[in-house]
C-alpha positions in Angstrom: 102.5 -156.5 -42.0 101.8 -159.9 -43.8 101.6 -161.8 -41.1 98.9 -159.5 -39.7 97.1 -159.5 -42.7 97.3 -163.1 -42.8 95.9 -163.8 -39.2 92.9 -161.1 -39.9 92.4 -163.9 -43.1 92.5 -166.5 -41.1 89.8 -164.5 -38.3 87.6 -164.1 -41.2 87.7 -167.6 -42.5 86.5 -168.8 -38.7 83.8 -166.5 -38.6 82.6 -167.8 -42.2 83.0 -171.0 -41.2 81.1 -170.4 -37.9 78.3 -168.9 -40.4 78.2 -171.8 -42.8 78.0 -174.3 -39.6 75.1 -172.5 -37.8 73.1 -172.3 -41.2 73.8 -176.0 -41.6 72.1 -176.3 -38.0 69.0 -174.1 -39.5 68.6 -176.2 -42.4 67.7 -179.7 -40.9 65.5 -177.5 -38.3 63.4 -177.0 -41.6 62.2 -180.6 -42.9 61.4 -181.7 -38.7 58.8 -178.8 -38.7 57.6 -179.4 -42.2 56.5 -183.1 -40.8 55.1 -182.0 -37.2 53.1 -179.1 -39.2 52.3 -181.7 -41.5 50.9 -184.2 -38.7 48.9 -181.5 -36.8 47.3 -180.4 -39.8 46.2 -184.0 -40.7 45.1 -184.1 -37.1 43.2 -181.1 -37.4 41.5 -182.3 -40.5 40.4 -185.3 -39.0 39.6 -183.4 -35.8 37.4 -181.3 -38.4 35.7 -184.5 -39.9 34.8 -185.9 -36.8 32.7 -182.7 -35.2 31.2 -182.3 -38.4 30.2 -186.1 -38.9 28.9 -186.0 -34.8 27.0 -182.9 -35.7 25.1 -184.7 -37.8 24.3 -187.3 -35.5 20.7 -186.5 -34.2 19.0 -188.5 -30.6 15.4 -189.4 -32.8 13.6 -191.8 -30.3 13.6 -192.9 -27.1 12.4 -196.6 -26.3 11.5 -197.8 -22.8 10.7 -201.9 -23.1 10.4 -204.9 -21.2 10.5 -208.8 -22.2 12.1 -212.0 -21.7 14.1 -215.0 -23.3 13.6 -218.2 -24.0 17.0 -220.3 -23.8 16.9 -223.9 -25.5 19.3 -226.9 -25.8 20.7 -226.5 -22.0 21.8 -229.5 -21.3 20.2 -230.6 -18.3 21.8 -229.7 -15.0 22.0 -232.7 -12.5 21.8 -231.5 -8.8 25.5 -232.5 -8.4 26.5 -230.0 -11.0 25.9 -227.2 -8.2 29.0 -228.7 -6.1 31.7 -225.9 -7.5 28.7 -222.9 -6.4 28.3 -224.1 -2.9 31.1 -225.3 -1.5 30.8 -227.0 1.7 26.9 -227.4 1.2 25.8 -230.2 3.5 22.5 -231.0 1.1 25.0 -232.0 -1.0 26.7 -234.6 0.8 23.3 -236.4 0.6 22.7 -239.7 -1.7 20.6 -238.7 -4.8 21.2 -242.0 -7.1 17.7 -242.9 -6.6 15.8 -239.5 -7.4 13.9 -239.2 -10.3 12.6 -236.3 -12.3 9.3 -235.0 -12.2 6.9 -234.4 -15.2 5.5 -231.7 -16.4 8.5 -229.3 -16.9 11.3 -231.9 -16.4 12.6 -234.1 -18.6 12.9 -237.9 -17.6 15.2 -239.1 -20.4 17.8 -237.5 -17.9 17.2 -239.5 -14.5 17.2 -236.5 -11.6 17.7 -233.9 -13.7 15.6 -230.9 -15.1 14.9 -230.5 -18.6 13.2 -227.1 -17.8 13.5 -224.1 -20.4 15.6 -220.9 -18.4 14.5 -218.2 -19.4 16.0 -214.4 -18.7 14.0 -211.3 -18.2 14.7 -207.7 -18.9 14.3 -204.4 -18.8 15.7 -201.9 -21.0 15.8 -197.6 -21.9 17.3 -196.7 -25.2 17.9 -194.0 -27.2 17.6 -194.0 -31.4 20.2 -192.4 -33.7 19.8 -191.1 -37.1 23.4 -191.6 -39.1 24.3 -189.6 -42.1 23.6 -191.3 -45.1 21.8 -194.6 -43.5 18.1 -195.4 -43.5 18.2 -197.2 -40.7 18.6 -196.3 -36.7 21.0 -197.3 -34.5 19.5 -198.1 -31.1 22.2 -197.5 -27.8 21.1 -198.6 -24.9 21.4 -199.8 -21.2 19.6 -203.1 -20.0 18.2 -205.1 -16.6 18.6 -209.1 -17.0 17.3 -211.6 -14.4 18.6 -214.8 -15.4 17.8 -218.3 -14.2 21.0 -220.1 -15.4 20.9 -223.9 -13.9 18.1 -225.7 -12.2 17.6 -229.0 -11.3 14.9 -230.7 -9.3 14.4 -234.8 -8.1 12.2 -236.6 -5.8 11.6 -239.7 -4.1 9.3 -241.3 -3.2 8.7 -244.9 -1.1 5.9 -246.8 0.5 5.2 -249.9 2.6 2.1 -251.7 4.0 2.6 -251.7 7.9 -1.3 -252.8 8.2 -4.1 -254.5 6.7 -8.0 -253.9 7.7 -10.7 -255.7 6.6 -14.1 -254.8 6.5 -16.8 -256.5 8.9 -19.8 -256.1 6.7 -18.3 -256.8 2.6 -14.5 -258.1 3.5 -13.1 -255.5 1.3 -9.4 -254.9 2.2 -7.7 -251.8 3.0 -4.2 -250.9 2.8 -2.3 -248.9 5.2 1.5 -247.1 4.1 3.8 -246.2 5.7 5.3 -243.4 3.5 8.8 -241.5 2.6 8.5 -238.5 0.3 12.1 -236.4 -0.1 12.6 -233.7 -3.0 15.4 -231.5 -3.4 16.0 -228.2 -5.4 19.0 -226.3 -6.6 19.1 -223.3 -8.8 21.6 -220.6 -10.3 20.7 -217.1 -11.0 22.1 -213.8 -11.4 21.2 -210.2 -12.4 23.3 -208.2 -15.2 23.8 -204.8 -16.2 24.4 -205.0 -20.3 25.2 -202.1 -22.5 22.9 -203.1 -26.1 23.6 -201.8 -29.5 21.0 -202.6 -32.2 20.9 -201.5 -35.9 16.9 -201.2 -37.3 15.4 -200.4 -40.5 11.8 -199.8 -40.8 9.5 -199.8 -43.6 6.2 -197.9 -43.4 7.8 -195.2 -41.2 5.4 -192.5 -40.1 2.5 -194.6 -41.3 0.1 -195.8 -38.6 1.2 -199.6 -38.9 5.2 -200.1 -39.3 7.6 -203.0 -39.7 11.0 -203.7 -38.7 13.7 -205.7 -38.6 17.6 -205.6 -37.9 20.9 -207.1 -36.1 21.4 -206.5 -31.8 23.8 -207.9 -29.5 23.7 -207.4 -25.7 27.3 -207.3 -23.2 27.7 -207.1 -19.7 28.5 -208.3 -16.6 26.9 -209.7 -13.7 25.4 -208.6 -9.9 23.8 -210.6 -7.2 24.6 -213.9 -8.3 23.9 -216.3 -5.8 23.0 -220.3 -5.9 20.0 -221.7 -3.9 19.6 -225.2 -2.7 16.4 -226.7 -1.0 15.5 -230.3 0.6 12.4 -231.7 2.1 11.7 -234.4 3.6 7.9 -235.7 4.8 7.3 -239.0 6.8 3.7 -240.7 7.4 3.6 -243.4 9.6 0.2 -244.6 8.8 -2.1 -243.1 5.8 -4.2 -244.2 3.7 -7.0 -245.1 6.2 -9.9 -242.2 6.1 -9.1 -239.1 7.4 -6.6 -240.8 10.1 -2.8 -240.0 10.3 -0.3 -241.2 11.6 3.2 -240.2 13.3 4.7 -237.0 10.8 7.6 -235.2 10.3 8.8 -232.7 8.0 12.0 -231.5 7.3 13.2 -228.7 5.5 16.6 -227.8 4.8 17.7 -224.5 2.7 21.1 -222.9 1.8 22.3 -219.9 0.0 26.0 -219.2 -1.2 27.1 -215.7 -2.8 29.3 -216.5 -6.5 31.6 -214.1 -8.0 30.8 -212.2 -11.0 30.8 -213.0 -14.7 29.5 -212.0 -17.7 27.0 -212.9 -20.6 26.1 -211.1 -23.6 23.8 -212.7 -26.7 23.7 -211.6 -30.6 19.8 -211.1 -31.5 17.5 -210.2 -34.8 14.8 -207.5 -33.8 11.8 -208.4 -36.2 8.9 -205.8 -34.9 5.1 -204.5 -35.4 4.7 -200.7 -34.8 1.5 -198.7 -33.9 1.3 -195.4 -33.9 -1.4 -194.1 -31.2 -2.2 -190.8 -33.2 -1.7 -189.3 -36.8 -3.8 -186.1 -36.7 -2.9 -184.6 -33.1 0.5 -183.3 -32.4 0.4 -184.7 -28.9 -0.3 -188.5 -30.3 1.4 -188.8 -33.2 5.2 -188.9 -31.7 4.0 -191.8 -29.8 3.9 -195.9 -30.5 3.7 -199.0 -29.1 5.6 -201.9 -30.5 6.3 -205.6 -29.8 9.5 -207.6 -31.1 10.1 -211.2 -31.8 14.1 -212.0 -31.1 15.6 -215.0 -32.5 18.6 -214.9 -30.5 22.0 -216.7 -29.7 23.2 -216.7 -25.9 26.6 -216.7 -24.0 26.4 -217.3 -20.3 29.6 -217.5 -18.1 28.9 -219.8 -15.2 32.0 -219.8 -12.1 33.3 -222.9 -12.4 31.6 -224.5 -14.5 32.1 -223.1 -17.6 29.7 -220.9 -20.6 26.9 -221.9 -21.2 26.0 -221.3 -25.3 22.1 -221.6 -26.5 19.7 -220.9 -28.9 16.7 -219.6 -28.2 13.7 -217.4 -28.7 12.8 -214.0 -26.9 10.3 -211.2 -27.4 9.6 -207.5 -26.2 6.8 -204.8 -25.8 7.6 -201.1 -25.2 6.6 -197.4 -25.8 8.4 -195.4 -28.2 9.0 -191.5 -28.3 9.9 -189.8 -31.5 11.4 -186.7 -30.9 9.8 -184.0 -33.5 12.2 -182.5 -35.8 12.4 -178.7 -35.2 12.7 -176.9 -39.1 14.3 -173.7 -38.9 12.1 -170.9 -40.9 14.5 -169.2 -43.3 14.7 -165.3 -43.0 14.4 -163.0 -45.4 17.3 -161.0 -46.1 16.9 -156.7 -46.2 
């Protein structure tokens, strides 16, 4: 009888034991979906935040421009810096130590070397932005550049008397050349698909004149880049007397080598005129011309040779649409 009793005591005290052990179990369960409740309702809230700060975010122009740059302090590229870009180039095996460069564009404190300004165009489609709480607009957008990178340009140039004549009836002398005239060409360039993002404010907005003025910068990469190398070469074995010529030969020589892609980008500072072509008809007023001056800062990566960094100056003209704001007409409540 006791020893019964004592084994259904000792049964119970299992089971109890078995109870306090599973609710043991239950109670960490408790605090680990307290914290992932707690993290998806943070996430939710931010979720939350984000639609409600993107619903506020409203497309108010579309701009449709073209323009160039203006690069400065390049340093002059000598025709043997185009070795890396054409490999193999047989132009290049030639010996240039006596070329000189031209004037006009080309800078002769640099002996066979072009001091010529490269300059970039583009074309570019962008839509405007309205942010809450900001005056200004942010511009997003998707741009065209054709860039000329590195040029350089030399000639030479020799004569030498092969013949004397002199005149019958006053003595006068003339001189008859023999001449050698040899220039060569070489040239870098690339086209580039950048993605722009520019931030604008504008004072005297909706006014028939408008100012502005703001930060851009420019990234992307490059397409088509290819270097270009040309030589000529024109022989004369007897000018200079009248209309007669001599023995002539001219040469020309031109290669073309495919480069691998690279990028550039450049940081700019939008400072623009606005006209507004209409501020009495619906049709009209929406619509404006502008033009932009753009101090800017440019970063060209060059295979093989390197980046190239430069100041310089650029400027824009384009159309501008402003989209019409659509206000909802309250109704009245029965």
């Amino acid at each position: 009888m006791y020893s019964a009793l004592s084994l259904r005591g000792r049964v119970g005290t299992g089971k109890n034991l078995f109870l306090n052990t599973k609710c043991n179990f239950s109670t960490l369960r408790v605090p680990q979906q307290k914290k992932t409740m707690k993290k998806t309702l943070i996430f939710l809230g931010l979720l939350g935040v984000s639609f409600t700060s993107l619903s506020q975010i409203k497309v108010t122009q579309v701009h449709l421009s073209s323009g160039a740059y203006r690069q400065f302090g390049f340093t002059p590229s000598n025709i043997t810096d185009f070795a890396p870009l054409a490999p193999g180039s047989s132009i290049l095996t030639k010996d240039f130590s006596n070329y000189q460069g031209e004037m006009g564009y080309y800078n002769l404190s640099y002996p066979f070397s072009m001091g010529m300004q490269n300059i970039s165009t583009f074309q570019s489609l962008q839509v405007g932005l309205s942010l809450p709480k900001c005056k200004g607009t942010l511009r997003l957008g998707i741009s065209n550049f054709s860039n000329q990178l590195m040029s350089a340009y030399g000639s030479y140039y020799e004569s030498h008397v092969v013949d004397t004549l002199i005149s019958s009836q006053n003595g006068s002398m003339t001189f008859v050349d023999s001449t050698l005239s040899r220039n060569v060409y070489g040239n870098y360039s690339n086209q580039q698909i950048r993605l722009e993002v520019a931030y604008v404010w504008e004072m005297n907005a909706g006014e028939r004149w408008a100012f502005s003025a703001g930060a851009g910068m420019s990234f992307g990469l490059s397409y088509l880049s290819k270097t270009t190398l040309h030589f000529t070469e024109y022989t004369n074995s007897y000018q200079g007397y009248g209309s007669y010529t001599g023995n002539q030969t001219d040469t020309h020589e031109s290669e073309t080598y495919k480069n691998p892609m690279n990028w550039g980008a450049n940081i700019y500072v939008p400072l623009g005129i606005n006209f507004r072509l209409g501020t009495k008809r619906a049709f009209w007023k929406p619509w404006m011309i502008y033009s932009e001056l753009r101090p800017q800062l440019s970063f060209n990566s060059i295979p093989k040779v390197g980046v190239k960094f430069s100041p310089g100056i650029g400027s824009t003209s384009g159309i501008r649409y402003n989209i019409p704001t659509i206000k909802r007409k309250a109704h009245a409540d029965f």
